[in-house]
C-alpha positions in Angstrom: -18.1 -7.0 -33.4 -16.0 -9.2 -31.1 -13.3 -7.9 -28.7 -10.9 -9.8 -26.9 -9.8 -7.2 -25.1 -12.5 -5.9 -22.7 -13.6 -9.5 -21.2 -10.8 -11.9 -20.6 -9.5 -13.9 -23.0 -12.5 -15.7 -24.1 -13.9 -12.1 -25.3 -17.2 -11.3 -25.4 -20.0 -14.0 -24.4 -24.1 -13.7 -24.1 -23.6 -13.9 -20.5 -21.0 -10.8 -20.8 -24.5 -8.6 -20.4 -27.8 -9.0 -19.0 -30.4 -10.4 -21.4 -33.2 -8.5 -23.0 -35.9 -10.2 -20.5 -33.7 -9.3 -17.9 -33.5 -6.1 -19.2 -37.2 -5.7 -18.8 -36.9 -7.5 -15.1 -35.0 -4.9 -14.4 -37.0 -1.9 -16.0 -40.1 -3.0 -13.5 -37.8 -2.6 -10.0 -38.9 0.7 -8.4 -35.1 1.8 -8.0 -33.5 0.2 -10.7 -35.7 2.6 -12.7 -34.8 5.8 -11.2 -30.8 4.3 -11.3 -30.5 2.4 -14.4 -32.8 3.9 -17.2 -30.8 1.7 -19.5 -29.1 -1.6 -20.0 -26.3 -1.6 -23.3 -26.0 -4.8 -24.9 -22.7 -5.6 -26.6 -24.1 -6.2 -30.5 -23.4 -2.2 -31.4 -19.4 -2.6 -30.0 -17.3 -0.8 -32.3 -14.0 0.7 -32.8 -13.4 3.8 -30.7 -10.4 5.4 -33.9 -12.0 7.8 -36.3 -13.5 7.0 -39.4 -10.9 8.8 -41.5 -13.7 10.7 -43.3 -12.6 14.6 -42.7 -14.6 17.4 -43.8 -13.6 18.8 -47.3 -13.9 22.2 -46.5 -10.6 21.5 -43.8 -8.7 19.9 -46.3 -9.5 22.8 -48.4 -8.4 25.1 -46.0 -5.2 23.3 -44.6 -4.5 23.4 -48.7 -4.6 27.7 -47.8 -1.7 27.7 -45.5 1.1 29.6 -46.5 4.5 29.0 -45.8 5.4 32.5 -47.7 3.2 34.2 -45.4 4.4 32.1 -42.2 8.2 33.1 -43.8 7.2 37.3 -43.9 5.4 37.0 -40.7 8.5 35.4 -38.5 10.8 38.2 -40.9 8.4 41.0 -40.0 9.3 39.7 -35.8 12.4 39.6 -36.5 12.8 42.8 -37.7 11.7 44.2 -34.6 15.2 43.6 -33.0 13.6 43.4 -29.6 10.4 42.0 -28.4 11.3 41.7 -24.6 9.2 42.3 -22.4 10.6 45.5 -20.9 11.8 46.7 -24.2 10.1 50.0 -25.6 6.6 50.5 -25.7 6.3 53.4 -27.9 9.2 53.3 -30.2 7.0 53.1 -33.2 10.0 50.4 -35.1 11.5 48.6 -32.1 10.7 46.8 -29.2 7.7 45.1 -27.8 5.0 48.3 -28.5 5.8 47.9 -32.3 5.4 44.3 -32.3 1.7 44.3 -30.7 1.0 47.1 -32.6 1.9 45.3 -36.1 0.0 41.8 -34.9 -3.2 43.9 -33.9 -3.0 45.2 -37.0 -2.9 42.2 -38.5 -5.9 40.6 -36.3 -8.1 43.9 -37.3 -7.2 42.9 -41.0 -8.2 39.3 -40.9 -11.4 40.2 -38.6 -12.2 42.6 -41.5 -13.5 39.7 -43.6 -15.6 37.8 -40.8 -18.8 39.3 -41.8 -18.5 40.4 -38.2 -17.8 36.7 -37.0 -14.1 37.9 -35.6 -13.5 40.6 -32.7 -9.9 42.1 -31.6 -8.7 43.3 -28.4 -5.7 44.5 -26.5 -5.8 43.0 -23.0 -3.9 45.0 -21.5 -2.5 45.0 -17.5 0.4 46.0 -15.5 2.3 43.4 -13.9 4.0 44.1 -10.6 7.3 43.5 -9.7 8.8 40.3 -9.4 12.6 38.5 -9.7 12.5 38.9 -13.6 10.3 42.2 -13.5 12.4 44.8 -11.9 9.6 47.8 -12.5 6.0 47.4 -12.5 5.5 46.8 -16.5 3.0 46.9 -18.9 1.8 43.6 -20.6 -0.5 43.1 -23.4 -1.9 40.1 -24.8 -3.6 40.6 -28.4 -6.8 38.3 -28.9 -8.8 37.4 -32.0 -12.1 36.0 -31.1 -14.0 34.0 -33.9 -17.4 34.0 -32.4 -19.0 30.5 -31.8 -22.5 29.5 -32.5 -23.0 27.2 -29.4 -25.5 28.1 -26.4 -23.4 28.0 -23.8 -21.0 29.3 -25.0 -17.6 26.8 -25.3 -14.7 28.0 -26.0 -10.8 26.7 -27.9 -7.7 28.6 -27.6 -4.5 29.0 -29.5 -1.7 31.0 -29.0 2.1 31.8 -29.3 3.8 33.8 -27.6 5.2 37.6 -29.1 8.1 38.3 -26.5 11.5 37.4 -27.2 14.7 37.5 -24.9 18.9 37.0 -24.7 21.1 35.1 -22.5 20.3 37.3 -19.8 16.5 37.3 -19.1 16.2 41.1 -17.9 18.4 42.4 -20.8 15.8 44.3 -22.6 18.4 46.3 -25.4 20.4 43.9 -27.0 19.4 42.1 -30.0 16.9 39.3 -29.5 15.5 38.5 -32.9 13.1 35.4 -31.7 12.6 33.8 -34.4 12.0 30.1 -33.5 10.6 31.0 -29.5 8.5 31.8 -30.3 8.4 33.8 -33.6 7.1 30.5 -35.3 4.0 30.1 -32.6 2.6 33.9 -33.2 3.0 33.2 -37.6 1.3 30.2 -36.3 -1.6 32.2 -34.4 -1.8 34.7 -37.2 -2.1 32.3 -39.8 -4.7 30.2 -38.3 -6.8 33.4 -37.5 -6.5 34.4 -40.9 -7.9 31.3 -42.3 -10.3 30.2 -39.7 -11.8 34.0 -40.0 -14.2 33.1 -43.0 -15.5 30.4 -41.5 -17.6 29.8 -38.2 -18.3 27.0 -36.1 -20.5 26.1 -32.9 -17.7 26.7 -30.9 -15.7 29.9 -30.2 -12.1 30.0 -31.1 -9.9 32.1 -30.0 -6.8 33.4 -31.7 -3.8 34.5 -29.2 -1.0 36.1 -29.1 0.7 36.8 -25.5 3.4 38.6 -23.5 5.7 38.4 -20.4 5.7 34.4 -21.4 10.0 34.4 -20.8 9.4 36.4 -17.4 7.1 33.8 -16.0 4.0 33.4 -18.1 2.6 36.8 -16.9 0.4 37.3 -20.1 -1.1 34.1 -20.3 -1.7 33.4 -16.8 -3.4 37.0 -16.9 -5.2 36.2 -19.5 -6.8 32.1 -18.2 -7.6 34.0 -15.1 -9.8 36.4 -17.0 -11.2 33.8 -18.8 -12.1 31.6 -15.5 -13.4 34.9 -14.0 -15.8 35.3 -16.8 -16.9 31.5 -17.0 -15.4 30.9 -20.0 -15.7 27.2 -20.5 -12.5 26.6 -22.1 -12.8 23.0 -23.6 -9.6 22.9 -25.1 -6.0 25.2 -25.1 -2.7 24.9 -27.1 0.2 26.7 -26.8 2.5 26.7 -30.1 6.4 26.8 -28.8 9.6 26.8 -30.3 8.1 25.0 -33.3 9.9 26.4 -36.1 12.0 23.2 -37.5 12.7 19.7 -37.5 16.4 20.2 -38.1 18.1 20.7 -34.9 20.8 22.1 -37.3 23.3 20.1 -34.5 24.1 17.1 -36.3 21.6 14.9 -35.4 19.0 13.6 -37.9 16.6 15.7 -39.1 12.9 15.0 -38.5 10.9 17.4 -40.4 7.3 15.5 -40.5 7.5 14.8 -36.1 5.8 17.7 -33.8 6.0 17.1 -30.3 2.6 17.5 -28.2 3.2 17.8 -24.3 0.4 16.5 -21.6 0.4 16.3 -18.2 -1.0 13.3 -16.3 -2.1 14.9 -13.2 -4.4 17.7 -13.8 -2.4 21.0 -12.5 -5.3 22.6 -10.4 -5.9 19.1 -8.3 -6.4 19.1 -4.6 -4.4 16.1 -2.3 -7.8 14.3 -2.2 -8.4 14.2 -5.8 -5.1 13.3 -6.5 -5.1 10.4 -3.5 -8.9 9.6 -5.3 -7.3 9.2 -9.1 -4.4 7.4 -7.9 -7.2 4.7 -6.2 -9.3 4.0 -9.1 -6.0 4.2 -11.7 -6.9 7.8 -13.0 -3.5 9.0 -13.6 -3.6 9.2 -17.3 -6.8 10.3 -17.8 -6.8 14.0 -16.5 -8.7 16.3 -19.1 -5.3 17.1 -20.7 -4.6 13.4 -21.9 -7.9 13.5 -23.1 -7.6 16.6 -25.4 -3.8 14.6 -27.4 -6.2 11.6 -27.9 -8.7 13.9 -29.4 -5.9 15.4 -31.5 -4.8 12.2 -32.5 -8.0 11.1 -34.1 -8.4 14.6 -36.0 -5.3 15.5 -37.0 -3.9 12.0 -38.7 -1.0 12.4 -40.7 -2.7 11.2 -43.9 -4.4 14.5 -43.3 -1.9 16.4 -42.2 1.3 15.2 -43.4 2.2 15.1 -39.7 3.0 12.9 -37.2 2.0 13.8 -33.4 4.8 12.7 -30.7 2.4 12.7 -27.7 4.6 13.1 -24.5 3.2 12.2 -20.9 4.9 15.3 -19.7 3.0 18.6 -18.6 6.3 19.6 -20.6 10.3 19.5 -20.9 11.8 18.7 -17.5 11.6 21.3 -15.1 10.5 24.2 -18.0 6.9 25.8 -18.8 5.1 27.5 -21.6 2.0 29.3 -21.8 -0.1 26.1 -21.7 0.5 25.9 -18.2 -1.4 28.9 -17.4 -4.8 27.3 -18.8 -4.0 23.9 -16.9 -3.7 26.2 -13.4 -7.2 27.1 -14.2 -8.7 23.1 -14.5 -8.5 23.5 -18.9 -7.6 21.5 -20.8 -4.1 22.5 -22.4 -1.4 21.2 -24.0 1.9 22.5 -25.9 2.9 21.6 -29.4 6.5 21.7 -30.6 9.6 20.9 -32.1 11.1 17.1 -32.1 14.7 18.2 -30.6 15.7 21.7 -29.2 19.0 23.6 -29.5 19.4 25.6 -26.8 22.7 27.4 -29.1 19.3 28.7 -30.8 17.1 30.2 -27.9 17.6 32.2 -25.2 21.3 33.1 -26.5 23.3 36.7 -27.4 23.2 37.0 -31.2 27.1 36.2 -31.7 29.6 33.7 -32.6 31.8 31.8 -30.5 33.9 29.1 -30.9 33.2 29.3 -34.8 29.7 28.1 -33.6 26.4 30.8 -33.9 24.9 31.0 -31.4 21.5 33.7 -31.4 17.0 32.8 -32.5 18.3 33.7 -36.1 15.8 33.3 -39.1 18.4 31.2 -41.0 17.5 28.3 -38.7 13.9 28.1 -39.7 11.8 26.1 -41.9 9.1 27.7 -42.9 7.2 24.5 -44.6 7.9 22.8 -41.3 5.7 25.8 -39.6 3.0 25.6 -42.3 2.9 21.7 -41.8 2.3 21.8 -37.5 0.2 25.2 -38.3 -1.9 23.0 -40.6 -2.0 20.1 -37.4 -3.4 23.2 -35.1 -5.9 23.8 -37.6 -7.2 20.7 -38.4 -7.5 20.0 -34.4 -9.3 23.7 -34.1 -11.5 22.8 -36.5 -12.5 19.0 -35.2 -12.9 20.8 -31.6 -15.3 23.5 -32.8 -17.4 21.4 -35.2 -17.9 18.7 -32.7 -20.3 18.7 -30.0 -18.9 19.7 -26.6 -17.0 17.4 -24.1 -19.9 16.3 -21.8 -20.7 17.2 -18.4 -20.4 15.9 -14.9 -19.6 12.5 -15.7 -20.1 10.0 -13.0 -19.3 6.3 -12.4 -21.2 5.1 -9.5 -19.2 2.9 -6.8 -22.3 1.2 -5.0 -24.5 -1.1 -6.8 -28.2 -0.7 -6.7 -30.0 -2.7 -5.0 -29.8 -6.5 -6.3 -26.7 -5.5 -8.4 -23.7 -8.2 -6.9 -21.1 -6.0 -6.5 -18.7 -4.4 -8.7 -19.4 -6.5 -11.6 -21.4 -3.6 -13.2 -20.8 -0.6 -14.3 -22.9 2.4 -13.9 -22.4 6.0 -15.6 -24.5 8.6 -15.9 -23.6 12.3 -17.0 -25.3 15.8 -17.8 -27.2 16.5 -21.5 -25.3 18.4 -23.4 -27.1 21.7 -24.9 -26.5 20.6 -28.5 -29.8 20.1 -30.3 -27.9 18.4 -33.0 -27.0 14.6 -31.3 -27.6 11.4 -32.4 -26.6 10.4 -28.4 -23.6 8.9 -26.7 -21.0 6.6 -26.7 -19.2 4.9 -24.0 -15.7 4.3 -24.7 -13.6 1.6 -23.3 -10.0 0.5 -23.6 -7.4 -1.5 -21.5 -6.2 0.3 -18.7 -2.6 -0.4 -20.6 -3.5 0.8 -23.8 -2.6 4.7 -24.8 -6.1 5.2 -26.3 -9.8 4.5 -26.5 -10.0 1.4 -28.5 -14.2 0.6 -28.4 -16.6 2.2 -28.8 -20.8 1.5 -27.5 -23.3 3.6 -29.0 -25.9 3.7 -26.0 -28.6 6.6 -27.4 -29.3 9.3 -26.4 -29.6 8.8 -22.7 -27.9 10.6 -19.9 -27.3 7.4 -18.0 -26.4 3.5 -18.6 -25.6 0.2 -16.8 -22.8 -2.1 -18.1 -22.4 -6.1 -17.1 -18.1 -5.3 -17.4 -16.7 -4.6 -14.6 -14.8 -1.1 -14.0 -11.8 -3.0 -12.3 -10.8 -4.0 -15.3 -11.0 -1.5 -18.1 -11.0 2.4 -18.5 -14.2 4.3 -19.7 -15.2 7.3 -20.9 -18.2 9.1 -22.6 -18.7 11.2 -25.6 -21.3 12.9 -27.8 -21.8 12.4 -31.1 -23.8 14.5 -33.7 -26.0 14.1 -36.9 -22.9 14.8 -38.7 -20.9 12.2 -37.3 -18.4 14.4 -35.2 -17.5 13.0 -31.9 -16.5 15.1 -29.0 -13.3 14.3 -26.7 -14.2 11.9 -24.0 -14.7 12.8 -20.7 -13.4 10.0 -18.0 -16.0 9.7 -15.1 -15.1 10.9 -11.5 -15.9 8.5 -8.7 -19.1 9.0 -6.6 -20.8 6.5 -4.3 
């Protein structure tokens, strides 16, 4: 297939890549061998975008999601008055201890018909004292875990968060219904967890919802350091946000079919060197986060989802945070889906009306089909992580040539097996370091290490698996090493 884009503006030509007696000149040079086990020749180049064929059993289960039961979820929060943080924990109708006690419920219902597939816990800690918690506090995070099939284990995370608040962040009394932030994300959570629990995949998936978010992320940052602690190899994180309309009900258009996903640039967790390193070899939009919204983009299309994703180069709003954060302090890959336009008259406000305006997270003010529609985005990217193979390992591009190489010219990457028995091999992935996405794609076998005649100064690359099945994993960009 030939590409204009990767070698000038002539394209492609034979002398673009070594020749196959080259090749085998090459194969017979005592350090080429133990450098360069293999030479890829342009002939398999192909596009990088998916193929468009999605598995039936997701459409069949993205036809399951129910914006009835997303409607009686977010009615159910609601109908907690409360869900701050400080707010009761033992008041059996209102506050924050009713709330986790109804979603664990919930979780125990849906794990019920796992065939023992789904687990539920109550992680459960007691925050200290800080500017928005005035008296150590409990905080509990309720977790659904769909067990994965994969050795290591790899793991994909989804949550929303269950607190709620008013205009003033330690008022813990006064209504604070929550309906939008972030009512919508735990219907979200809850409906993914009861879909996804029939079903099981290579990869573990867990099913969140969290606390102490509106205080300073205290249940989710609790909860990615436990994770990290244990060696959880979190491949993959989304935080569902304020994502209950496309109607910012404040005269502006209405976008009902748009969801917003945030992604930093700059991985979170990066030392001064690292970052001083990316900005070198032209890195900055290739941190593991940017990686996971392309995957995204190539699973979740809106001819399958009815969706179309709004990926913003932003770790999120200006200045503001959700619960993706949290993972992206630990190195994950994270990312935060939601609405296409905010009304702050709508979060973070006293119930009431002033100025003939109404102000308050009332239920009114959200669309239920919009919910099912970016719950049904959530799944189908869930599902495309957790049947793929895993993002491979220790990826390296190599900065000095072996020996009789000229220079930069060539290209040499090499990266870890991954433990799926299932692959077919590798790709490398290339693109214009001005294009948003991966544009070609070269199947190279399976092979832990390859030689390219293009020269890195020009283009980006990445690597992924691919499987029997077809699925590709999201691409790992190479680090730099000499």
């Amino acid at each position: 297939m030939k590409n204009n884009n990767l070698s000038g503006p002539k394209g492609f030509s034979r002398r673009t890549f070594l020749s196959a007696s080259a090749v085998m000149a090459l194969a017979t040079h005592p350090i080429i061998r133990k450098t360069v086990p293999a030479l890829a020749a342009p002939a398999g180049l192909t596009s990088a975008t998916n193929t468009g064929n999605f598995d039936p059993n997701l459409r069949a289960l993205l036809a399951q999601i129910d914006p009835n039961r997303i409607q009686a979820t977010i009615q159910k929060l609601v109908s907690f008055g409360t869900r701050h943080t400080a707010s009761s924990q033992t008041d059996p109708v209102r506050g924050i201890g009713a709330a986790t006690a109804w979603v664990t419920q919930q979780m125990q219902a849906f794990a019920a018909t796992s065939n023992g597939n789904m687990t539920v816990q109550q992680q459960t800690f007691v925050q200290p004292v800080s500017s928005r918690i005035p008296v150590p506090t409990t905080i509990t995070n309720c977790i659904a875990t769909l067990q994965g099939t994969a050795s290591p284990q790899r793991f994909y995370v989804v949550t929303g968060h269950l607190d709620s608040r008013v205009t003033d962040v330690l008022d813990f009394t006064d209504d604070a219904p929550g309906a939008d932030d972030d009512g919508s994300g735990v219907a979200c959570v809850l409906e993914l967890a009861r879909l996804f629990a029939t079903h099981q995949f290579p990869g573990t998936i867990v099913f969140a919802t969290v606390a102490g978010e509106e205080e300073g992320l205290y249940g989710s940052t609790f909860m990615a350091a436990q994770m990290a602690a244990a060696g959880n190899d979190v491949q993959g994180m989304f935080s569902n946000d304020i994502m209950g309309t496309g109607d910012a009900h404040d005269g502006s258009k209405p976008d009902p079919f748009t969801v917003r996903l945030f992604l930093e640039g700059i991985p979170t967790n990066v030392t001064a060197n690292q970052v001083g390193l990316m900005q070198a070899v032209g890195g900055e939009n290739d941190g593991v986060s940017r990686q996971l919204g392309r995957f995204v983009m190539s699973v979740a299309p809106f001819n399958l989802t009815g969706m179309n994703i709004r990926l913003i180069w932003r770790r999120d709003r200006y200045l503001r945070a959700s619960d993706h954060v949290s993972f992206q302090g630990q190195g994950y890959p994270a990312a935060r889906f939601t609405e296409p336009r905010e009304n702050f008259d709508h979060e973070h406000q006293n119930t009431q009306v002033v100025n003939g305006v109404q102000l308050g997270d009332l239920i009114q003010f959200v669309d239920f089909d919009y919910v099912a529609r970016v719950t049904g985005v959530n799944a189908a990217a869930l599902w495309g992580l957790a049947s793929s193979p895993s993002t491979p390992k220790n990826v390296q591009i190599h900065t000095t040539p072996p020996a009789t190489f000229s220079g930069t010219n060539l290209t040499s990457l090499q990266w870890n097996a991954n433990p799926e028995t299932n692959l077919t091999g590798y790709e490398v992935v290339m693109r214009e370091t001005t294009d948003s996405d991966w544009t070609s794609a070269l199947p190279v076998g399976n092979i832990t290490s390859v030689t390219l005649n293009i020269s890195k100064d020009n283009v980006q690359f990445g690597i992924r698996a691919v499987d029997q099945n077809g699925n590709r994993s999201p691409v790992a960009f190479p680090r730099v090493v000499s």
